[in-house]
GUTOR-219650 format. One line per field, with one value per residue (C-alpha): residue in one letter; x, y, z. Coordinates in pm, 1 decimal. Layout:
<rs>
nudren <- A,...
c1 <- X,...
c2 <- Y,...
c3 <- Z,...
</rs>
This chain:
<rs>
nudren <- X,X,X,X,X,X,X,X,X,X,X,X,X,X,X,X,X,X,X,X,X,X,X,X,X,X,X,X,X,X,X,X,X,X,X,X,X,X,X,X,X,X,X,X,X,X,X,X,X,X,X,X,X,X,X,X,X,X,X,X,X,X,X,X,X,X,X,X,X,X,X,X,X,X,X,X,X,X,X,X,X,X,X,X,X,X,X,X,X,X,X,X,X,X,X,X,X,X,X,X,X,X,X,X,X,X,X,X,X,X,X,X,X,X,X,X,X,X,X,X,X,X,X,X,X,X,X,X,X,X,X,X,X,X,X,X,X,X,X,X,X,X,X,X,X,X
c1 <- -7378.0,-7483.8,-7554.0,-7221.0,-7125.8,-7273.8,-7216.0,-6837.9,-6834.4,-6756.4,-6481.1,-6226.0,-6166.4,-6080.3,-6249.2,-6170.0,-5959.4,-5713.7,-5362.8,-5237.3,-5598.6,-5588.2,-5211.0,-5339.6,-5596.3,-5398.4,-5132.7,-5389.3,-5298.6,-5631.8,-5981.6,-6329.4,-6359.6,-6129.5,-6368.3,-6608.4,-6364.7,-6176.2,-6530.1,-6663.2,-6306.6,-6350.7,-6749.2,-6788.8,-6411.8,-6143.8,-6156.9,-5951.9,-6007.6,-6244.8,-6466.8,-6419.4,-6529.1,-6817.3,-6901.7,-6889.1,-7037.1,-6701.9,-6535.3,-6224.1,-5958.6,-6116.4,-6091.1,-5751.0,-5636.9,-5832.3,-5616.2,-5296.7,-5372.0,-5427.0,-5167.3,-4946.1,-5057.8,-5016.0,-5400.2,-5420.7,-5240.0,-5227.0,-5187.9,-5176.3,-5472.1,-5393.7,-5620.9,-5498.4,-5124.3,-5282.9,-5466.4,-5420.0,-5644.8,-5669.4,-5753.1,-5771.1,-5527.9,-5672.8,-5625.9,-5749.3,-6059.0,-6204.7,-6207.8,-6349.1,-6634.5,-6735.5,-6736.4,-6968.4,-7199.8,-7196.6,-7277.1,-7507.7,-7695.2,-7741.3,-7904.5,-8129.7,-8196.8,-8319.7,-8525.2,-8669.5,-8809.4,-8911.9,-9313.6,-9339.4,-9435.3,-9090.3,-8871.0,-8832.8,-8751.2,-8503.5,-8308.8,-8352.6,-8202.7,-7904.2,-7895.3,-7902.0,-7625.7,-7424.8,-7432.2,-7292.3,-7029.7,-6903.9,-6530.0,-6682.0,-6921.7,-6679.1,-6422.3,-6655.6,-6756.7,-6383.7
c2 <- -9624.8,-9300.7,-9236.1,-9302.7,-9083.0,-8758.0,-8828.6,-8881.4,-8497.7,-8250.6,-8404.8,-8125.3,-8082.5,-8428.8,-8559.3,-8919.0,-8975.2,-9258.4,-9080.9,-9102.8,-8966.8,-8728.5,-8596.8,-8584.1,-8400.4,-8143.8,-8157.6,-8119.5,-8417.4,-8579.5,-8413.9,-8532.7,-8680.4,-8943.4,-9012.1,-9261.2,-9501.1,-9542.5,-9593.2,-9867.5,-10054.9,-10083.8,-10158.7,-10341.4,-10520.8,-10517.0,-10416.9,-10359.9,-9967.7,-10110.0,-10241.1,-9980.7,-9736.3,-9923.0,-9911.3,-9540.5,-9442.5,-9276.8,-9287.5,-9573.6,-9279.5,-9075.5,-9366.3,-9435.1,-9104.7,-9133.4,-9418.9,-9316.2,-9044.2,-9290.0,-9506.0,-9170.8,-9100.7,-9474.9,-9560.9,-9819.9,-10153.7,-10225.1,-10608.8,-10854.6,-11032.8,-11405.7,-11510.2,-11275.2,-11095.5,-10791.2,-10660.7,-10495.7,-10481.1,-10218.6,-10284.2,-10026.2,-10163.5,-10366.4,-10156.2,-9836.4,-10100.2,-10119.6,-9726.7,-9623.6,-9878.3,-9737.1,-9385.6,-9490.2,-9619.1,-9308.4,-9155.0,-9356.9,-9352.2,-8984.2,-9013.2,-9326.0,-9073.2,-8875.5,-9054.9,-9175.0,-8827.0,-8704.6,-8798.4,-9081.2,-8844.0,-8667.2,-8946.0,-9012.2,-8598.0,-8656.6,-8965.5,-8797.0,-8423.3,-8693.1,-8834.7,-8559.8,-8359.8,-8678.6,-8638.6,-8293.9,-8296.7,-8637.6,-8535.5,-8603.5,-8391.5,-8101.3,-8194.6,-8146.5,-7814.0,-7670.0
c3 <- 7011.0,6917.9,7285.9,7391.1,7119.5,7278.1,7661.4,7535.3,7470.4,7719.3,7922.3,7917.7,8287.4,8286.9,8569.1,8660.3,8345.2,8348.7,8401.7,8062.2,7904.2,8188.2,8062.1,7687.9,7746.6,7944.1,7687.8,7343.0,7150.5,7235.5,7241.0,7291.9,6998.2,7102.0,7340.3,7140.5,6968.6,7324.9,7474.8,7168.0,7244.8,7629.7,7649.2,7303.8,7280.2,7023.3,6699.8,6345.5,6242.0,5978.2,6236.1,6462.3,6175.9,6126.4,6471.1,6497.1,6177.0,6058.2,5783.2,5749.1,5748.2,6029.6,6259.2,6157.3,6269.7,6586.1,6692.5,6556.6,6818.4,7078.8,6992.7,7036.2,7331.3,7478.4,7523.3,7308.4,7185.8,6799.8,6770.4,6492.0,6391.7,6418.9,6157.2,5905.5,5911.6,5706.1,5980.2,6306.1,6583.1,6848.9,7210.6,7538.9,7823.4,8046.9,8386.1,8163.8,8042.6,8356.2,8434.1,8080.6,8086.7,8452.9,8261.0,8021.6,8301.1,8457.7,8120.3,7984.5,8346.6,8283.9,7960.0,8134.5,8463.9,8197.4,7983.2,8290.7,8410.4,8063.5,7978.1,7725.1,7445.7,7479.4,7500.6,7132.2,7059.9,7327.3,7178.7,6805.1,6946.7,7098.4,6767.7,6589.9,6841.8,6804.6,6368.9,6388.0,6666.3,6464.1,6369.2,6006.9,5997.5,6090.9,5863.2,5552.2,5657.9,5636.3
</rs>
């Protein structure tokens, strides 16, 4: 996931965006770093905020704020968890699913295209620089530095 995490970045000229991403991008309620939950929740499925979290590596309350974005911004549906009342779980739209998980393809492709070209030996400083890049654009990471 980290991967996903870094080719998420750099989207601002929105660039076959869904419509409503598209608008809150335009608009600044939503930034790149809304970027990796919406990606987990179209490739990897729904998911409560505690599991989405966990997913991402952030902390419970950053994720929370992450979707209340989304939620604001109509990209995602908060329903209740049949097994248990107590919890919600957030899903992408289905007709937005379909367009996000093609952008992480693309994405992902790029970091494979790479990988690809690079000599064995280099490979593994590549994925650790993406790993590392990934750690400190992380909204956490730049929230504990203010």
């Amino acid at each position: 996931m980290q991967q996903l995490a870094v080719v998420g970045r750099g989207l601002r000229g929105g660039r076959s965006l869904p419509p409503a991403l598209a608008q809150a991008f335009r608009d600044g309620s939503l930034g790149p770093r809304h970027m990796q939950p919406l990606f987990s929740l179209a490739m990897r499925g729904p998911a409560s905020v505690g599991e989405l979290a966990s997913r991402l590596g952030l902390a419970p309350a950053t994720a929370s704020l992450l979707v209340n974005d989304l939620d604001r911004a109509g990209l995602v549906i908060r329903s209740e968890d049949r097994r248990d009342r107590r919890r919600t779980i957030v899903s992408v739209p289905e007709e937005q699913r379909r367009q996000l998980q093609r952008m992480a393809r693309e994405r992902l492709s790029l970091v494979r295209r790479t990988l690809d070209r690079l000599e064995p030996e280099a490979r593994p400083h590549f994925l650790l620089g993406l790993r590392i890049l990934a750690e400190e654009s992380a909204p956490a990471a730049t929230e504990g530095r203010r």
